[in-house]
KOLVEXLUM-738812 format. One record per residue: residue in three letters; z, y, x of N, C-alpha, C, O in turn. Coordinates in steps of 0.05 Angstrom, whole numbers, plus 5000, padded with zeros to 4 digits. Each point is the difference from the previous one (the first is absolute). Layout:
ALAZYXZYXZYXZYX...
end
This chain:
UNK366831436546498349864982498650194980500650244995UNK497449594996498750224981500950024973499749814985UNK501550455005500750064975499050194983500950235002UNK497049714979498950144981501350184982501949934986UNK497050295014502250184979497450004973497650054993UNK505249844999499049894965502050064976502249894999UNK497050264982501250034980498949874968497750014991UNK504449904999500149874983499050154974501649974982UNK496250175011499750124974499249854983499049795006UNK501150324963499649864976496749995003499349765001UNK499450345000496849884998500449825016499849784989UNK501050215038499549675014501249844985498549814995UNK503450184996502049854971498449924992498849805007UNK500650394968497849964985497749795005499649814985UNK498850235038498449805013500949755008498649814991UNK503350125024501249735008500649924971499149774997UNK502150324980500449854979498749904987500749794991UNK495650385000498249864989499149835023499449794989UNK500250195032499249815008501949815000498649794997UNK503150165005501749755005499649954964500649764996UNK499050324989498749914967497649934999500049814984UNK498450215021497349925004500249775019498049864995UNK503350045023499949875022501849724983498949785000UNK503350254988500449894986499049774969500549784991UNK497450495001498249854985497749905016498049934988UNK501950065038497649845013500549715009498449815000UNK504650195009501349694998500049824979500049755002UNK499850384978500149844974498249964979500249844982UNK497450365025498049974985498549835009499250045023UNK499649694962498149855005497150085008498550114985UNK500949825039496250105013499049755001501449865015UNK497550074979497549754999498850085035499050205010UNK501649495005498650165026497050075001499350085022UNK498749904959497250144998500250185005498950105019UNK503450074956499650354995501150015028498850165015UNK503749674997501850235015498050005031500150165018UNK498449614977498950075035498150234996499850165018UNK498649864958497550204994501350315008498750205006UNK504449774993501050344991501850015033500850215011UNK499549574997500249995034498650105020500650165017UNK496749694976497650075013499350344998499250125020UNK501149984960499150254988502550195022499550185017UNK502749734978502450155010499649985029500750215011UNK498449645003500049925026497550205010500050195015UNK497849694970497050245016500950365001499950175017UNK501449834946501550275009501550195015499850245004UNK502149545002502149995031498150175022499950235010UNK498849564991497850075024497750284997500050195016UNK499049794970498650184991501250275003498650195008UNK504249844985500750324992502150015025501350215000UNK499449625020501550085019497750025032500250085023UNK498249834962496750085026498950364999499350185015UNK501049734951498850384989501950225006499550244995UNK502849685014502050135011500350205019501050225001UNK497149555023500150105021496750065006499150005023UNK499450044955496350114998498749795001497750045005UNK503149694990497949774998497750084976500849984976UNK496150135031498250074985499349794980498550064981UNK502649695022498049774976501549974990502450025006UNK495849864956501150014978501449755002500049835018UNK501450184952501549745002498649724998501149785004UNK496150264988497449784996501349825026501149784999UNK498550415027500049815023502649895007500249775007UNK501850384991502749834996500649704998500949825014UNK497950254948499749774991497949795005500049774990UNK498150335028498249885006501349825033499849755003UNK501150385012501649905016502649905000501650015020UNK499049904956502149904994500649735016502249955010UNK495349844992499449815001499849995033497949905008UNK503350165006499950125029499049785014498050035013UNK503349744987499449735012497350035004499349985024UNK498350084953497549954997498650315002497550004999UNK503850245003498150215003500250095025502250025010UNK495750045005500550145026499450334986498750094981UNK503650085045499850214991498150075028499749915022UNK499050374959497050075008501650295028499550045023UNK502050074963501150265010502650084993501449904983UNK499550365037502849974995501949954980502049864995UNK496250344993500850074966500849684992502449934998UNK496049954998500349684988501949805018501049804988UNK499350235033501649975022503249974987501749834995UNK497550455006504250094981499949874985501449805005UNK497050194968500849834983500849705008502149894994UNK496350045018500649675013502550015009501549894984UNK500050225042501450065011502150054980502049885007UNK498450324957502150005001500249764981502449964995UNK495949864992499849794988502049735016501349824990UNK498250235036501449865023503250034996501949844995UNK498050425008503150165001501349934972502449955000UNK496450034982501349894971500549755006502449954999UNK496249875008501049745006501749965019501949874993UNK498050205027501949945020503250154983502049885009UNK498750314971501750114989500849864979502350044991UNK496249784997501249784975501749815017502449954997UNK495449925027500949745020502450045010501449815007UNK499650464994502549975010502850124978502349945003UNK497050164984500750134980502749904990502250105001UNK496949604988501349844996502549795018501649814995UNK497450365025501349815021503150225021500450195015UNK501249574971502450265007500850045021501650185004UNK497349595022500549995018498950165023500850085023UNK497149954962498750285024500550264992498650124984UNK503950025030500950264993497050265008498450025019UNK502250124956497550295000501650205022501650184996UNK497249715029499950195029497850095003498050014986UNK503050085043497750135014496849885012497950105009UNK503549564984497849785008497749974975497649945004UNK503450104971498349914987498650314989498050054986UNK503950115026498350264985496950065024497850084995UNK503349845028497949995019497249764991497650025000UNK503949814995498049844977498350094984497649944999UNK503750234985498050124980499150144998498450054981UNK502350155046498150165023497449904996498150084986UNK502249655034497549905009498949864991498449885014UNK501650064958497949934973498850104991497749934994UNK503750355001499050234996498250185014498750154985UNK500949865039497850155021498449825003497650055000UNK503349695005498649845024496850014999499250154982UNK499049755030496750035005499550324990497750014991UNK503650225007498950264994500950165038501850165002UNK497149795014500350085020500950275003501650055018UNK497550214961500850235004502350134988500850245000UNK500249504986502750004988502249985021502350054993UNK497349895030502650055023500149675002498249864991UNK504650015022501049795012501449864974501750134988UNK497749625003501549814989502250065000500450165018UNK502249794967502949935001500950225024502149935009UNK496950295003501349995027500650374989498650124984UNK503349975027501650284991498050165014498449905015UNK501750374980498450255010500850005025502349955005UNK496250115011501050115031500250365002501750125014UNK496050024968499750234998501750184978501149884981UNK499250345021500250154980499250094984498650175011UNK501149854959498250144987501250074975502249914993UNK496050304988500550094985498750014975497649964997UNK504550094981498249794977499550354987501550194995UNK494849735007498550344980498949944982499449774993UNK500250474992498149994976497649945005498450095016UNK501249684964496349974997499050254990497750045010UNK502850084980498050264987499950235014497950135001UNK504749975015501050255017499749885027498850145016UNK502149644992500850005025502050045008500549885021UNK501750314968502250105010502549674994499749804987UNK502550315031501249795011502050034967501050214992UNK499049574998503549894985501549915006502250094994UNK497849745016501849845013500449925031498049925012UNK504350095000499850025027502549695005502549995000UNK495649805005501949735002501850005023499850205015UNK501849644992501750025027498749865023498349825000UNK502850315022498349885023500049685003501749824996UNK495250175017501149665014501649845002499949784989UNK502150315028501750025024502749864975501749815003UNK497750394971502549984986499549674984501749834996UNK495150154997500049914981500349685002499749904978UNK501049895047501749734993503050044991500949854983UNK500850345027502249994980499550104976501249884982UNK497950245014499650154969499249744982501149984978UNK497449875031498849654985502749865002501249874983UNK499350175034502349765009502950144973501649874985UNK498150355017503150144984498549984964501549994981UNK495950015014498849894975500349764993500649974976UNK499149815039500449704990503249965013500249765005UNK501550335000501649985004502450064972502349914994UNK495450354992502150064975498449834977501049954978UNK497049985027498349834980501649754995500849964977UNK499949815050502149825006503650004982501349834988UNK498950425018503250064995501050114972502249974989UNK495250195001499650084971498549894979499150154982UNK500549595019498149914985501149884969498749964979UNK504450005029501049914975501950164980501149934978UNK499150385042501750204991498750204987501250154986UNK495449885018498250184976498149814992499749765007UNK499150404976498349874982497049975010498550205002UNK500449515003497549955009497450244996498150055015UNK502550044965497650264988500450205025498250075015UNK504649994986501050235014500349935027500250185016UNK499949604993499649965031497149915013499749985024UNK497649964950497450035012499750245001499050065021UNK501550174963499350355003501150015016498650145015UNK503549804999501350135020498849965033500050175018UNK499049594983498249825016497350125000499150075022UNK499449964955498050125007499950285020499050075022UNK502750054958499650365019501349965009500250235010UNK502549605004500050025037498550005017499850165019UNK498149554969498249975018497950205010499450065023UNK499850034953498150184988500750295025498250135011UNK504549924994500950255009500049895027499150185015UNK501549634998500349885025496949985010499150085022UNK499849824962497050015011499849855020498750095020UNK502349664981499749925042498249844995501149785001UNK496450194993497449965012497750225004500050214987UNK498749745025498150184995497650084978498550204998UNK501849594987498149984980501649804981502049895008UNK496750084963501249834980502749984994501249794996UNK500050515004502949964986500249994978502149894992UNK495950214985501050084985499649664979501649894985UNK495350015022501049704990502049885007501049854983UNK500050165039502249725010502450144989502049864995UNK497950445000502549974986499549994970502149994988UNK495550014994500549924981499649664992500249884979UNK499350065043501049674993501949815018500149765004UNK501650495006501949945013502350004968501649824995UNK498150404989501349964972499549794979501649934982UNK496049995022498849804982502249805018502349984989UNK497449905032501649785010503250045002501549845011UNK499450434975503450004999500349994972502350004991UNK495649994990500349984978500049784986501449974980UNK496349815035499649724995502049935010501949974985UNK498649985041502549925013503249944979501349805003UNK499650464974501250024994499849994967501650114985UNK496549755009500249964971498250194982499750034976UNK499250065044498450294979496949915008498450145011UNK501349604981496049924994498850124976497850114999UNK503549874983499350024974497249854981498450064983UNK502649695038498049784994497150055015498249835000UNK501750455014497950075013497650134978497750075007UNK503349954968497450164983499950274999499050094979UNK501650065036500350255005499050195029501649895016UNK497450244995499650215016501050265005498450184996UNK504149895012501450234993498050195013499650214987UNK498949735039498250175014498350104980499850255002UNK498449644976499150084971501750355003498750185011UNK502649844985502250194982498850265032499850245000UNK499649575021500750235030497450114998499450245000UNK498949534999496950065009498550184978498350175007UNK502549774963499250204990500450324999498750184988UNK503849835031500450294995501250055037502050145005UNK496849785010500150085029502350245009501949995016UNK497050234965500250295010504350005000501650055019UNK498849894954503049844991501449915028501750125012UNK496949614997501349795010500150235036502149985012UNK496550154997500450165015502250274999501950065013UNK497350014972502250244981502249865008501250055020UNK499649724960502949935006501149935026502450025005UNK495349865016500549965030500950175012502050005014UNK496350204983501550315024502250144987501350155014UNK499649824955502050204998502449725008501750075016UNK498449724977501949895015500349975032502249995011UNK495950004998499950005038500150415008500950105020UNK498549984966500650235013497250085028498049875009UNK503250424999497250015024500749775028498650015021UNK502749874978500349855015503049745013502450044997UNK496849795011502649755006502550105009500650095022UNK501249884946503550045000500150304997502050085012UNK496650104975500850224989499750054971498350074984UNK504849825017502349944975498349854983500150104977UNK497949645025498849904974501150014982502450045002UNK496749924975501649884976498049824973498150064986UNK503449725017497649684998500250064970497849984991UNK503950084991500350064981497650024980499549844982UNK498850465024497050004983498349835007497850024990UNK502649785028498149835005500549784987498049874994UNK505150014999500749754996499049994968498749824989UNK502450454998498850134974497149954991499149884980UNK499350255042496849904992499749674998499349884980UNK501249985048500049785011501549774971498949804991UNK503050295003500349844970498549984978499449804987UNK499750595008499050004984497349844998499349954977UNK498949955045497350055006500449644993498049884991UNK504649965013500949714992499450024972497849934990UNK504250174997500649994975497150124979499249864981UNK499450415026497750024984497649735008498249954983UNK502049875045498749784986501349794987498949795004UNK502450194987501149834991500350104972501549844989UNK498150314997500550134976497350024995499449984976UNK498650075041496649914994499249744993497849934989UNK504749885019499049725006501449854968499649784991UNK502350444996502849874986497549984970501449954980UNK496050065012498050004976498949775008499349864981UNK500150035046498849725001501749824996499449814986UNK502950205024502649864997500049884976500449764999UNK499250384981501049964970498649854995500549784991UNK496650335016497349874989500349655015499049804989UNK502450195033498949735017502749854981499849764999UNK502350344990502149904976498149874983499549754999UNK499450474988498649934972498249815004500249814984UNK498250185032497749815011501349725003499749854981UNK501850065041502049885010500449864962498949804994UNK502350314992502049884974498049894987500249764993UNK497050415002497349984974498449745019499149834984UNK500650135033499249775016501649705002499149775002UNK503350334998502349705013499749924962499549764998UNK500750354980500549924980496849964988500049914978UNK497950135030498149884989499149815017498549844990UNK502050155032499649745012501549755003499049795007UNK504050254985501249764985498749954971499349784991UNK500650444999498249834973498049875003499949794987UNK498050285030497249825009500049815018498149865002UNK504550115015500149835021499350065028499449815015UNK500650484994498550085016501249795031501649815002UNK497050325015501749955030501250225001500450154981UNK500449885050501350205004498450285021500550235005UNK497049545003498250225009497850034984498050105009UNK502249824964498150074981502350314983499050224995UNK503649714999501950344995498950205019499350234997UNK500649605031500050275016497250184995500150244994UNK497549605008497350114993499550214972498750214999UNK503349634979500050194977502250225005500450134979UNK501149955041502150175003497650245013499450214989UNK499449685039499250145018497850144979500150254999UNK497549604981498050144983502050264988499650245007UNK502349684974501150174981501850305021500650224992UNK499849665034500850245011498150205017500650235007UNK496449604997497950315014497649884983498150115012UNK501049754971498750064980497949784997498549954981UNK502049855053498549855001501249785017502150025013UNK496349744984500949955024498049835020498949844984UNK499850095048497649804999500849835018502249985009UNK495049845001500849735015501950055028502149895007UNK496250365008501250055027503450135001501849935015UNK498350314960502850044999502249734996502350025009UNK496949754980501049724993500749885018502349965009UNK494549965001500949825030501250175024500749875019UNK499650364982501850175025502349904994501149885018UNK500350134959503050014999500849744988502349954995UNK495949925000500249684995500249815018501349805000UNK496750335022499349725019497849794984500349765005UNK498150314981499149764992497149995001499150215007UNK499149604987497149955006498450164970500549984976UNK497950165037498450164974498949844973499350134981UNK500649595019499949794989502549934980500049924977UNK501550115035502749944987501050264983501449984980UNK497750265030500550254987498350014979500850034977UNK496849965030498449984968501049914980500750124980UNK499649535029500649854982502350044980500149894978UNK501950315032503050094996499550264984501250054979UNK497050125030498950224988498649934975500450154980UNK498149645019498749954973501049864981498949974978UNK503949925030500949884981502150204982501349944980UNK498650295031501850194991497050174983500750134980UNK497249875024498450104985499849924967500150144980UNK499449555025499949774975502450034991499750004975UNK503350035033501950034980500250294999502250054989UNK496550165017499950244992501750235001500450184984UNK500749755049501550195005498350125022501350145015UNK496849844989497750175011497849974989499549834983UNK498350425028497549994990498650005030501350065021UNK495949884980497750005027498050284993498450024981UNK502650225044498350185010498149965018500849865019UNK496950224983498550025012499249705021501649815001UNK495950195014499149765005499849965032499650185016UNK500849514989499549815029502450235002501350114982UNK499149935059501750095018501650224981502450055004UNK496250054978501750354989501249884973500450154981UNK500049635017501149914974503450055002501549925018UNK499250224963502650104993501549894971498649964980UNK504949985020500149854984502250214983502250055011UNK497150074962501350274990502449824986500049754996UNK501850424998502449874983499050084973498750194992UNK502649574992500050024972502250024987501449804999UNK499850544983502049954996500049704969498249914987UNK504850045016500649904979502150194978500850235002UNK499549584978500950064977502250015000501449835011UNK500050484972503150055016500550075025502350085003UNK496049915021500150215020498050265007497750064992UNK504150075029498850254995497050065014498950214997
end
């Protein structure tokens, strides 16, 4: 079976502790669902965005987020393709996520294989393992780093990965058994193309799986994509020049925490703020009588500076009629003011008296 050599040092310490503190104040801190889907949505295009730029996806995050909406965008070219595709692969990883009955094998990682390639023809075969050999080189040199294991080896090598994934899932710590999952996979390489997404949302789905969503307002890939050069660095000195010479998962589990915990310590200033907002809202709208999607509207203004009809009715569900009407009545009791005019009309927060 597969056994990772892993050592227990104090920076990983260090890291599993603030995060399991931060993760703690995310259970209990009140989100108004306005703010929390706005900071979902944001975390999610990011996801995507910086695990595409990963692997040289040339477009900005405009289109990401512009293809967020996949149902309704056709993608033009490959590039936009992936994005769709790994938009897919996120979904299909929530849908099961939760579901304890479908054990994280070799079936569903083949799954997220083939969400991940699928309609990019020059990306290789859907879900289906390498037939060939190859070798992982430098984009800049060419020269070889990594030398994965043969073919031949690589259904047991899957099979002895979800096998310790299965058997160890309740004896380490979810943080430390998606790092460990990723750069297996990562080092096994058994597709021909798109390892390096399916194994990073092969960790996203051992992390959801196991309690580590973190309500979903976060992007640890954020932490990867901005600094690439890092997230490689730490790949080869843990894999070594090549599969089973003497890894040691260790500096990777180290970065791989850390890269958790610095977003989440990026995220721990909105937190406060969606507190403060959250308290200065629930208590002036019992004094006025508000609703409860009239708090949310004054939460969502006071936390990005504004708030308008379409951000409303997205996370409302409701008729642009009914949003006005709800919007303007928060104007007249003056917990908003009206920016700008027709379609571009924006509704700013007004602080009150005694808050900040």
């Amino acid at each position: 079976m597969h056994e990772p050599n892993i050592k227990t040092t104090e920076k990983l310490i260090n890291s599993l502790n603030e995060i399991e503190d931060i993760r703690e104040m995310l259970h209990t801190i009140p989100v108004l669902p306005i703010v929390e889907e706005s900071i979902q949505r944001q975390a999610l295009v990011e996801t995507v965005y910086y695990t595409a730029r990963i692997e040289g996806n040339p477009l900005d995050i405009r289109v990401a987020e512009k293809l967020r909406e996949y149902q309704t965008s056709k993608p033009k070219t490959d590039s936009e393709q992936e994005y769709v595709n790994l938009y897919k692969a996120i979904d299909f990883i929530r849908d099961i996520a939760g579901k304890n009955d479908i054990p994280i094998d070799e079936e569903v990682i083949k799954q997220i294989h083939a969400f991940v390639i699928r309609d990019i023809p020059s990306q290789g075969s859907p879900g289906v393992y390498k037939l060939r050999p190859h070798e992982i080189q430098s984009r800049t040199t060419g020269e070889r780093i990594f030398l994965p294991p043969s073919p031949n080896d690589t259904p047991r090598l899957m099979g002895e990965l979800c096998a310790w994934l299965s058997q160890k899932r309740l004896a380490v710590h979810p943080i430390i058994t998606a790092g460990v999952a990723h750069l297996e996979l990562v080092a096994i390489h058994p597709f021909g193309d798109g390892n390096g997404r399916t194994a990073r949302a092969l960790a996203d789905l051992i992390l959801w799986r196991y309690g580590y969503t973190f309500r979903h307002l976060f992007s640890w890939l954020r932490q990867v994509g901005i600094d690439m050069d890092t997230y490689h660095q730490k790949l080869r000195q843990a894999l070594g020049p090549e599969y089973g010479a003497n890894a040691d998962s260790t500096v990777w589990l180290e970065y791989f925490a850390e890269s958790i915990q610095k977003s989440l310590v990026e995220l721990r200033p909105a937190l406060h703020k969606m507190r403060e907002a959250f308290v200065n809202a629930y208590n002036q709208g019992l004094k006025e009588g508000l609703s409860s999607d009239q708090v949310e509207a004054v939460v969502f203004a006071d936390m990005y500076g504004s708030v308008t009809t379409a951000e409303y009715m997205r996370t409302k569900r409701l008729s642009r009629a009914t949003v006005v009407k709800r919007l303007n009545e928060l104007v007249k009791l003056g917990f908003l003011q009206v920016e700008g005019k027709g379609r571009s009309v924006r509704y700013i927060g007004v602080p009150k008296e005694g808050t900040k």
